[in-house]
Backbone bond lengths (Angstrom), bond angles and torsions (degrees), N, CA, C in turn:
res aa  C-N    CA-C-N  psi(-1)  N-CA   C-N-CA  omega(-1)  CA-C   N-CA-C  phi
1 X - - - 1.470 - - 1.520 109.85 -
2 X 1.491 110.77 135.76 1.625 118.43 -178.74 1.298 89.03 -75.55
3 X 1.772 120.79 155.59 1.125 135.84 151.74 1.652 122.80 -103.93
4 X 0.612 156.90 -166.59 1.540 162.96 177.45 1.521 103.89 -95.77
5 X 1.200 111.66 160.99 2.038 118.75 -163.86 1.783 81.35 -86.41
6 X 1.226 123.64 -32.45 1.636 122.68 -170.35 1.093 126.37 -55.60
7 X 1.438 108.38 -22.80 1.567 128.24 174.02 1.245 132.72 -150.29
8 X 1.637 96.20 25.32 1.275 109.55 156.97 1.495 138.26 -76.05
9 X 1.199 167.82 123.82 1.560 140.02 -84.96 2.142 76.16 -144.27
10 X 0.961 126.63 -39.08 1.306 119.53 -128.71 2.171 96.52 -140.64
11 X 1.425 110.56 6.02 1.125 106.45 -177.40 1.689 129.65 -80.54
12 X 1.251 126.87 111.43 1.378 137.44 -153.27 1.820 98.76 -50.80
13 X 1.589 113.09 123.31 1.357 143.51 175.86 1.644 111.32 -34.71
14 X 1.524 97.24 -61.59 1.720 131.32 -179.84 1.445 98.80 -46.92
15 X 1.468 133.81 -67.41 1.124 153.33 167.27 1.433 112.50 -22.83
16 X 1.175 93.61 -68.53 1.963 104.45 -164.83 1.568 102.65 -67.34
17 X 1.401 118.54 -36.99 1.513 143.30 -147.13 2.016 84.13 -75.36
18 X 1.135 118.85 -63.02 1.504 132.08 -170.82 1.512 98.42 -84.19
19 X 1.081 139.10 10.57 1.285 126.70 156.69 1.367 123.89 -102.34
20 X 1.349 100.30 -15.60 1.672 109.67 -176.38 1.911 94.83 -91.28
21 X 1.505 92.40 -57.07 1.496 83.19 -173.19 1.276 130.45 -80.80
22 X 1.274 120.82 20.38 1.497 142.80 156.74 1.304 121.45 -104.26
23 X 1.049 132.88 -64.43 1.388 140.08 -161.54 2.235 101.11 -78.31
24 X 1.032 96.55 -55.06 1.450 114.15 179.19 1.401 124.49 -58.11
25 X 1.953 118.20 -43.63 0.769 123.91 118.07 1.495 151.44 79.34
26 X 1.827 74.72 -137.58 1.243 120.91 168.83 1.460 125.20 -89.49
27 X 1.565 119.06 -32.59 1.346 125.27 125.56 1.066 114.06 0.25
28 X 1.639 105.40 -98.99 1.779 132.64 -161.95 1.301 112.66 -40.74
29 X 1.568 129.13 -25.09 1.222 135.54 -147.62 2.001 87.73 -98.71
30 X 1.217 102.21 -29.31 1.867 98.22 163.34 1.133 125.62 -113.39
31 X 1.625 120.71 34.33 1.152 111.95 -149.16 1.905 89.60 -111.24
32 X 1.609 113.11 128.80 1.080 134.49 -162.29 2.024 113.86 -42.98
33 X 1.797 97.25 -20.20 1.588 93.94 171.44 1.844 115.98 -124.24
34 X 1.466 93.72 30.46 1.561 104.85 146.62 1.266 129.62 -9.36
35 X 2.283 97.82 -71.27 1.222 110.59 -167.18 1.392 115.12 -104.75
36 X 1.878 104.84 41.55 1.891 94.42 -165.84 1.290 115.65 60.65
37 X 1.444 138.17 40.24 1.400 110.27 152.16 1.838 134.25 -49.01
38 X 1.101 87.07 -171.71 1.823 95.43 178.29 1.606 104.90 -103.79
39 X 0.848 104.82 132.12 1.684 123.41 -172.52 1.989 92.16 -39.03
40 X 1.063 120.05 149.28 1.500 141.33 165.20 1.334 102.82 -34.97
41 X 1.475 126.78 120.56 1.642 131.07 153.88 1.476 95.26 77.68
42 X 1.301 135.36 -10.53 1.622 126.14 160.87 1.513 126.08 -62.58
43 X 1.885 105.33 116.18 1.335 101.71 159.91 1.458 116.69 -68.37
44 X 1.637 123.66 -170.78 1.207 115.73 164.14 1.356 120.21 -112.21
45 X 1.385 140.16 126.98 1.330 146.01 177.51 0.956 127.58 -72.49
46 X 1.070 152.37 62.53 1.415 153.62 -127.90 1.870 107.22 -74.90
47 X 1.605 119.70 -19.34 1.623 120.44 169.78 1.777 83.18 -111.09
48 X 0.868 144.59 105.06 1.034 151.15 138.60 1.689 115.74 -153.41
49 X 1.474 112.61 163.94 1.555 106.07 -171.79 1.544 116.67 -91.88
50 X 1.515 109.59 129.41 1.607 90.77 -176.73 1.514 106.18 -106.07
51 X 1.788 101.61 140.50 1.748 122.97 179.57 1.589 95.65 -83.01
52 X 0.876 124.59 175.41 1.319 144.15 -156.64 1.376 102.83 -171.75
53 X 1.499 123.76 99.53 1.466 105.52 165.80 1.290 117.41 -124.71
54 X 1.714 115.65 141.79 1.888 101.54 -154.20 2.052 76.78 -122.52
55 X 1.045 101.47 128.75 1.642 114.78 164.21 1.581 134.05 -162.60
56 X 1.215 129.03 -143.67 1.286 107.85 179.09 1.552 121.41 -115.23
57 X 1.300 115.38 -123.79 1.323 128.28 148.80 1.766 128.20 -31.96
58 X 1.563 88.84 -59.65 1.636 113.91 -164.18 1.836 92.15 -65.33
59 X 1.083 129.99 -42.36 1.361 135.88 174.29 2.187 136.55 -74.70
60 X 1.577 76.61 -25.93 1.809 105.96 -168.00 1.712 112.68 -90.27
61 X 1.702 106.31 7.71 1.638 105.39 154.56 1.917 90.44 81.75
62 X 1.709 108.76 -6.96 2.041 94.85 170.41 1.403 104.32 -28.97
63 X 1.552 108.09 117.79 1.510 127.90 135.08 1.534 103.58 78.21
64 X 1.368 104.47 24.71 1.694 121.44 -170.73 2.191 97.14 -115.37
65 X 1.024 83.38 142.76 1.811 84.04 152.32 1.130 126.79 -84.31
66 X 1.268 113.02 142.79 1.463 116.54 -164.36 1.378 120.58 -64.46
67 X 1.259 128.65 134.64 1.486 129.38 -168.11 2.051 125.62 92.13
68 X 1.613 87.04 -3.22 1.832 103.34 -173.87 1.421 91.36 -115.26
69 X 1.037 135.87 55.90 1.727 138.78 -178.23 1.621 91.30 -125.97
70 X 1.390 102.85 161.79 1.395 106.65 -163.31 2.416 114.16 -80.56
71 X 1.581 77.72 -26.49 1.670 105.09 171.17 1.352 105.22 -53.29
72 X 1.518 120.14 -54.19 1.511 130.87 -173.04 1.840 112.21 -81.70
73 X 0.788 122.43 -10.26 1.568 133.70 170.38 1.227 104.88 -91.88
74 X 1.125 143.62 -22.06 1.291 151.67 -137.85 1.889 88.74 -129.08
75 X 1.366 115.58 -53.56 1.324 99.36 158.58 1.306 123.54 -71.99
76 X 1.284 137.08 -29.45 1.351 116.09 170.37 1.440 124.64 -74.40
77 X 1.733 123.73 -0.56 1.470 107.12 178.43 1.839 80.06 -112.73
78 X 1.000 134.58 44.42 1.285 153.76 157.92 1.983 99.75 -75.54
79 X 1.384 90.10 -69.78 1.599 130.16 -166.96 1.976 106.28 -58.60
80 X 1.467 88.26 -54.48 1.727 108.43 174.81 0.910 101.47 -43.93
81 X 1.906 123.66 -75.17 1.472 128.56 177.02 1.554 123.04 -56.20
82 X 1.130 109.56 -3.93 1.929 110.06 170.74 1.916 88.77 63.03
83 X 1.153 122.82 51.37 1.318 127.24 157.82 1.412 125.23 -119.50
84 X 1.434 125.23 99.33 1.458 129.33 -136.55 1.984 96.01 -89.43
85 X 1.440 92.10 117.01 1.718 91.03 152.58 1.401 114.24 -162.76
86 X 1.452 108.35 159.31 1.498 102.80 -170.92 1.576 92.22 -104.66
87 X 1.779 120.96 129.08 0.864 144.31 136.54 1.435 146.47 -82.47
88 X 1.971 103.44 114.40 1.431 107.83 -161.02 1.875 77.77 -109.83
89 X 1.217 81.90 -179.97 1.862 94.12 -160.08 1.328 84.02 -151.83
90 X 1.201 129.97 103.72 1.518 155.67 169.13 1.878 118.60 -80.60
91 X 1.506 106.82 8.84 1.301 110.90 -156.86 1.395 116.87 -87.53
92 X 1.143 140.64 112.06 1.579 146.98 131.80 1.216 139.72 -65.73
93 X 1.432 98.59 121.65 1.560 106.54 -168.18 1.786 91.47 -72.79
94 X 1.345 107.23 152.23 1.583 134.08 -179.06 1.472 103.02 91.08
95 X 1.693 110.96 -21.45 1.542 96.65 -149.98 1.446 125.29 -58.18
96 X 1.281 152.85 145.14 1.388 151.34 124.17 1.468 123.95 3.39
97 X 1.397 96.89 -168.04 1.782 136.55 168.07 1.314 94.81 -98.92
98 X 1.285 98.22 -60.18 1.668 116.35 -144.81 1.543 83.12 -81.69
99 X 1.799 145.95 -30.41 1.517 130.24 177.64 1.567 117.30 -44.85
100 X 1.882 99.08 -40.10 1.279 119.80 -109.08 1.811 67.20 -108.69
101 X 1.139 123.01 -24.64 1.684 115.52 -169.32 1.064 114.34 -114.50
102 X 1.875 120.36 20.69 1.527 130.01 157.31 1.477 97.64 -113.85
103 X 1.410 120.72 2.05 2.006 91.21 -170.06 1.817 72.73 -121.17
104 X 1.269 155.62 38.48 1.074 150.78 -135.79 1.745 101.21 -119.59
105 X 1.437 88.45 -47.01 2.206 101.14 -148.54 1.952 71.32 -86.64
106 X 1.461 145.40 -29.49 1.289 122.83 -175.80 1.088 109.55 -92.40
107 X 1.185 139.32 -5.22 1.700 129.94 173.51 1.457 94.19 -101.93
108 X 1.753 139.01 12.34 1.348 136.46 176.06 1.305 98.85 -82.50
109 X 2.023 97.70 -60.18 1.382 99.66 -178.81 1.952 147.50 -73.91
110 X 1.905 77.27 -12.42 1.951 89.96 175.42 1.174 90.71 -60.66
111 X 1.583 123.26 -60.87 1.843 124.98 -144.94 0.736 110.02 -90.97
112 X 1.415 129.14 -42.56 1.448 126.69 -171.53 1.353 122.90 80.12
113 X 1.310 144.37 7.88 1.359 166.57 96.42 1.682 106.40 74.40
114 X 1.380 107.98 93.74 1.669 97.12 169.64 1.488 108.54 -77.26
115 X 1.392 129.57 2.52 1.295 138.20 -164.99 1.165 109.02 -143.48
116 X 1.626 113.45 122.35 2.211 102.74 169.39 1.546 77.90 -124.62
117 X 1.392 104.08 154.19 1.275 127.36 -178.79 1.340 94.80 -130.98
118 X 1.062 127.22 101.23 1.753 128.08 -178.06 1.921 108.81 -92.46
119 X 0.953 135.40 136.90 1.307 153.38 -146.67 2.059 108.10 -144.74
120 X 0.918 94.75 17.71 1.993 96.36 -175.83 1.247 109.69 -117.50
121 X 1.670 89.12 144.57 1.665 101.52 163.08 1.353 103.25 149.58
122 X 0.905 112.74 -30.31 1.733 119.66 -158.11 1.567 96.29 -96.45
123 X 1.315 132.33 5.66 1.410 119.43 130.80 1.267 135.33 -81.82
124 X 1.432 101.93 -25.79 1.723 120.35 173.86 1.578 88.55 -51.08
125 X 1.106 111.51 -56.33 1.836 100.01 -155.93 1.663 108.89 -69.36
126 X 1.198 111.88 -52.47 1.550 129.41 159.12 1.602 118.65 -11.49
127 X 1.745 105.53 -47.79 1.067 119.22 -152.95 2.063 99.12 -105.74
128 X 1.157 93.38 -12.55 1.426 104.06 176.40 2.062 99.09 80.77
129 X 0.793 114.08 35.66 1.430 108.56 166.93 1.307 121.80 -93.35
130 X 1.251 119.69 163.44 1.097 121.13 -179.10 1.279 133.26 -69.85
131 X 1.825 130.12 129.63 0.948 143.50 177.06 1.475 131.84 -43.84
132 X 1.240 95.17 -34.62 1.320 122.21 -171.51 1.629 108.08 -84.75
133 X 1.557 124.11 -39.26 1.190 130.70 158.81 1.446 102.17 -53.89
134 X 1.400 117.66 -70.33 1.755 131.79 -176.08 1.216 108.12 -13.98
135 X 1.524 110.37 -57.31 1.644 121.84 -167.89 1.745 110.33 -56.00
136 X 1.816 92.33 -53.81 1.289 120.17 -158.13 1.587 89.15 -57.67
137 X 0.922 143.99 -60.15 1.661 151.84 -142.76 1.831 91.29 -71.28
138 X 1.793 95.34 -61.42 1.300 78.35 -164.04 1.593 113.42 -76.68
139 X 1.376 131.49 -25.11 1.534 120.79 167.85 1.928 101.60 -41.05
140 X 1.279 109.66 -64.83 1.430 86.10 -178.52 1.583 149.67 -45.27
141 X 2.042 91.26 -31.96 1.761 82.07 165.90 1.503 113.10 -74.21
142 X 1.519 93.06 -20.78 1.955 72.11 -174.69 1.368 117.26 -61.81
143 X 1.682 120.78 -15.73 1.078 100.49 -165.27 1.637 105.91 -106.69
144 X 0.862 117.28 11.72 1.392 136.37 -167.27 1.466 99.85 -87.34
145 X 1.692 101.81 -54.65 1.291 106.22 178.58 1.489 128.29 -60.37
146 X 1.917 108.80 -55.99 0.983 107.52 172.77 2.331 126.17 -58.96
147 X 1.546 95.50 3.44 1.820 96.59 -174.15 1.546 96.70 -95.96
148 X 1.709 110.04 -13.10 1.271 120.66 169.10 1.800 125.25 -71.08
149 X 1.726 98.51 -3.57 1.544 94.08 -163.75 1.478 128.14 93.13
150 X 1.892 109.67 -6.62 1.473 107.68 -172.65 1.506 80.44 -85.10
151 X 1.654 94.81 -172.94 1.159 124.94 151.59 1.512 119.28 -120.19
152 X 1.410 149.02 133.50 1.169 137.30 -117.31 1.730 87.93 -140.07
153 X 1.781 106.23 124.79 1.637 112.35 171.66 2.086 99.78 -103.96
154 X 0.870 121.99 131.97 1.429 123.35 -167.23 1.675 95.94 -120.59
155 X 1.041 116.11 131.73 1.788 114.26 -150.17 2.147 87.14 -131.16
156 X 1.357 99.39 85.39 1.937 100.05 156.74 1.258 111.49 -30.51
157 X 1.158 110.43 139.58 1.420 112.00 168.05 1.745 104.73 -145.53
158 X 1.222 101.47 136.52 2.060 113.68 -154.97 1.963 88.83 -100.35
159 X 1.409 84.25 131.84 1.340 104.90 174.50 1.877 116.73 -85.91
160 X 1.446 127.41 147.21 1.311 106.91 175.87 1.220 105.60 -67.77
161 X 1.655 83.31 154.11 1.635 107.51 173.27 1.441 127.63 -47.41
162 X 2.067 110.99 -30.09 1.176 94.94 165.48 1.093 137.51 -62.14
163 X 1.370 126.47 -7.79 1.560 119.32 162.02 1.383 142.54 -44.63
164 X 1.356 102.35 -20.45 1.031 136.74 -153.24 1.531 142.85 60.84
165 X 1.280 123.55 -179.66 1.838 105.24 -166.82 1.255 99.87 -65.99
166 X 1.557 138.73 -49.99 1.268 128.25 -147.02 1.274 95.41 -69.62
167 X 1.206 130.16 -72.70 1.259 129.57 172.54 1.527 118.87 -16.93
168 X 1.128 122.73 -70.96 1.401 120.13 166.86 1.562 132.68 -27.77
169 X 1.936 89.27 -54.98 1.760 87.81 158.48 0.950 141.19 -60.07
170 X 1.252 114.72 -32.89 1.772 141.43 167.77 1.843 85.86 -51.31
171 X 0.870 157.81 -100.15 1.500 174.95 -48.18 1.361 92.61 -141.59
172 X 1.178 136.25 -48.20 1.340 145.97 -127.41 1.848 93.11 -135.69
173 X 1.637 133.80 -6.77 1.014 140.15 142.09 1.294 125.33 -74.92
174 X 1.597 116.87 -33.41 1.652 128.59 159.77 1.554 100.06 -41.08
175 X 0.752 120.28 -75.46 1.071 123.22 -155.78 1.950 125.47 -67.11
176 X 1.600 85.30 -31.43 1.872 89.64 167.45 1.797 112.15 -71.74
177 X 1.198 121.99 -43.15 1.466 164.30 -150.15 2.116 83.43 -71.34
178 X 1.416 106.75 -64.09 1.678 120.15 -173.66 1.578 104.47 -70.75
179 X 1.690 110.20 -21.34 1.515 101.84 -166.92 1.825 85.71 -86.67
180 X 1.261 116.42 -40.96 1.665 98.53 -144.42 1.535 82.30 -99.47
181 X 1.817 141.73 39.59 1.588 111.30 168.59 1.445 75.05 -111.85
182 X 1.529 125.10 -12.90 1.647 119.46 -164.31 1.429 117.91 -102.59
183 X 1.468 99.55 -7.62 1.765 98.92 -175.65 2.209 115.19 69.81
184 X 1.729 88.54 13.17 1.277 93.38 177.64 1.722 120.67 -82.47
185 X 1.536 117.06 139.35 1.346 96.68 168.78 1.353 137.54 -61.32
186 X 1.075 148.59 152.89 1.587 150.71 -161.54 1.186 101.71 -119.10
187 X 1.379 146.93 134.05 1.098 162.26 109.64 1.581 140.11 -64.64
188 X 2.023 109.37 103.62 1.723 87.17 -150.73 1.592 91.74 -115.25
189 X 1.367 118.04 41.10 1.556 115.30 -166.81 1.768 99.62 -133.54
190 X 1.465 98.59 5.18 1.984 79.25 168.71 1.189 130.78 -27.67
191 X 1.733 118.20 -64.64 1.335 109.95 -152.13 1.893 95.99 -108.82
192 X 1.647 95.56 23.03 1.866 95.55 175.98 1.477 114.21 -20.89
193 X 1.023 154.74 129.79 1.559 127.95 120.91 1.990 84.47 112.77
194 X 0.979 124.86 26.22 1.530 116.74 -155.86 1.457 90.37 -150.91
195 X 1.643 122.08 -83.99 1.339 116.93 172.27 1.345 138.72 -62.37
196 X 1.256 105.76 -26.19 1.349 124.21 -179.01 1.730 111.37 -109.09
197 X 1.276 125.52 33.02 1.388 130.81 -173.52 1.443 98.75 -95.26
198 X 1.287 125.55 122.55 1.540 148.12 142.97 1.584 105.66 16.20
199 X 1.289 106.70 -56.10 1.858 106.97 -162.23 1.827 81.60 -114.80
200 X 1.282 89.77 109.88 1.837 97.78 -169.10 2.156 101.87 -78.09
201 X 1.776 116.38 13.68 1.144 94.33 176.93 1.965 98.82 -120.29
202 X 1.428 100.22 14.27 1.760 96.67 -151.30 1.858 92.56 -79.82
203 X 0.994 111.39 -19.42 1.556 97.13 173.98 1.738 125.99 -120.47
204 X 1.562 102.34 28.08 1.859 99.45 -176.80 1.391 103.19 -123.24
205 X 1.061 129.06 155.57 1.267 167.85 165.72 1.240 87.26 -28.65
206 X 1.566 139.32 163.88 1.471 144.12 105.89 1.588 141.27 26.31
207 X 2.028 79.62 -70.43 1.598 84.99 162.87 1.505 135.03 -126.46
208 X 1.889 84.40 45.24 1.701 107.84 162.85 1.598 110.41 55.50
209 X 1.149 101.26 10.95 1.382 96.50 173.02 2.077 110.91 -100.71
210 X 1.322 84.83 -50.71 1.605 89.53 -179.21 1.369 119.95 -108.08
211 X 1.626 102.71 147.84 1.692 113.81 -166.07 1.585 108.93 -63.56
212 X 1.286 137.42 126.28 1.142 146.29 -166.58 1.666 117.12 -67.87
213 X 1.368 131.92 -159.03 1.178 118.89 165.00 1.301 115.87 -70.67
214 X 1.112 108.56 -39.97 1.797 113.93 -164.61 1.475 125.86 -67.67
215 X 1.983 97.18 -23.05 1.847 100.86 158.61 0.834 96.36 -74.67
216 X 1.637 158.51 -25.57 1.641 143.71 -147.24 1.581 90.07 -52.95
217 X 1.089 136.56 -20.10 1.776 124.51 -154.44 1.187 115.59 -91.54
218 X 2.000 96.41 -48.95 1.406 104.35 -174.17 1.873 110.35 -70.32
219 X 1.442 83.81 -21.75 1.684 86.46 170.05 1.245 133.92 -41.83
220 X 1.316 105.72 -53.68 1.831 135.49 -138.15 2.077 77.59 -91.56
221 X 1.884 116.41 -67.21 1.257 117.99 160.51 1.482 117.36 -14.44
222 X 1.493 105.39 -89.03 1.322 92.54 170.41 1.635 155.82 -4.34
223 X 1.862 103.72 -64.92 1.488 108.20 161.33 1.477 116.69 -97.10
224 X 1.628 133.42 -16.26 1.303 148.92 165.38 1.347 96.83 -25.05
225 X 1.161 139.01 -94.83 1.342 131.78 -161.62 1.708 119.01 -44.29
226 X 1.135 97.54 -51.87 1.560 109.00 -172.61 1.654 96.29 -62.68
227 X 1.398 131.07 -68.49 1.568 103.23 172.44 1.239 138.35 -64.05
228 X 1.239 104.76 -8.11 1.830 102.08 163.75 1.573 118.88 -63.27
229 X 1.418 93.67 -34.76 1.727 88.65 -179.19 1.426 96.56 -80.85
230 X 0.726 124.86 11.05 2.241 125.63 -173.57 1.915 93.92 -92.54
231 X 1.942 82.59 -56.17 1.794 71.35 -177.44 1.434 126.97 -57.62
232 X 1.663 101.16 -41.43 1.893 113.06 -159.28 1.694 93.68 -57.33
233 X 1.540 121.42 -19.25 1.303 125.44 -170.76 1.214 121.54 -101.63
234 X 1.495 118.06 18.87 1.628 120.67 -143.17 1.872 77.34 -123.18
């Protein structure tokens, strides 16, 4: 039985590194929220708060049908709860730190964003770049965002295990390190119940890299609560 690259113990670096940043990509470069669209079946509210979320793959609907991504579920129990916001979804598959903190200051100023939900990193590591950049990129949108008026959700994202632990900690300190110099919220339960689930193939894609439709839920769960209290406070 195949397992998923997420918890696979022993899968070659080189490999994973040129599959994301090739195949994924090249993807991203047609991938339907390129240009910031508006979340699936959303009008626009003109007094309502708009989220902004800029990330990669894990966010950008890879190899999903359109509207079953965890961003777009997340607006419709938005809708369920009669809690008004307009969600643009800024996400590219392959993208970076370093994508995500040059296309940043123009999707600040189109939308205007009382909310960034940032989604990066976990290609930085993928790609073998530096940590130290990783941090640097994302401390800057946070702060970019918050001089913009947002308030900033910063979403962990867990590297495979083949990296090994130290590494991981290293990865998983980026991210505490960017929340508490920025006053940003942290989110450390993205892939809860998804990467680390018992039957290591019941929620990935094909090619075990990405969460399928059927995590889209536990996904959306996952950060759902924590930005609702962002909005009721926004």
């Amino acid at each position: 039985m195949q397992i998923p690259l997420w918890q696979y113990q022993h899968f070659n670096r080189l490999f994973l590194s040129v599959l994301f940043a090739g195949f994924c990509g090249v993807f991203g470069a047609f991938h339907p929220f390129a240009n910031a669209n508006l979340s699936s079946g959303s009008k626009v509210n003109p007094a309502a708060p708009t989220v902004l979320i800029v990330g990669d793959s894990l966010s950008a609907e890879y190899g999903l049908t359109r509207g079953t991504g965890w961003a777009q579920l997340m607006s419709k129990q938005a809708t369920e709860e009669k809690i008004s916001m307009n969600l643009i979804n800024a996400s590219i598959s392959g993208d970076t730190s370093s994508g995500g903190v040059s296309r940043l200051p123009a999707l600040l100023q189109q939308h205007r964003p009382k909310i960034v939900v940032i989604e990066l990193g976990g290609n930085d590591a993928l790609r073998g770049l530096s940590l130290a950049m990783t941090q640097s990129n994302l401390n800057s949108m946070a702060l970019a965002s918050q001089k913009a008026g947002a308030k900033v959700l910063l979403v962990a994202i867990q590297v495979p295990p083949n990296y090994g632990e130290k590494y991981r900690q290293q990865m998983d300190l980026i991210y505490e390190k960017v929340a508490k110099e920025t006053g940003a919220q942290l989110n450390r339960q993205f892939l809860k119940g998804v990467a680390d689930n018992p039957d290591p193939l019941k929620f990935f894609q094909a090619d075990r890299i990405h969460p399928n439709e059927a995590a889209q839920t536990l996904m959306m769960k996952n950060i759902w609560p924590q930005l609702k209290k962002m909005l009721r406070s926004s």
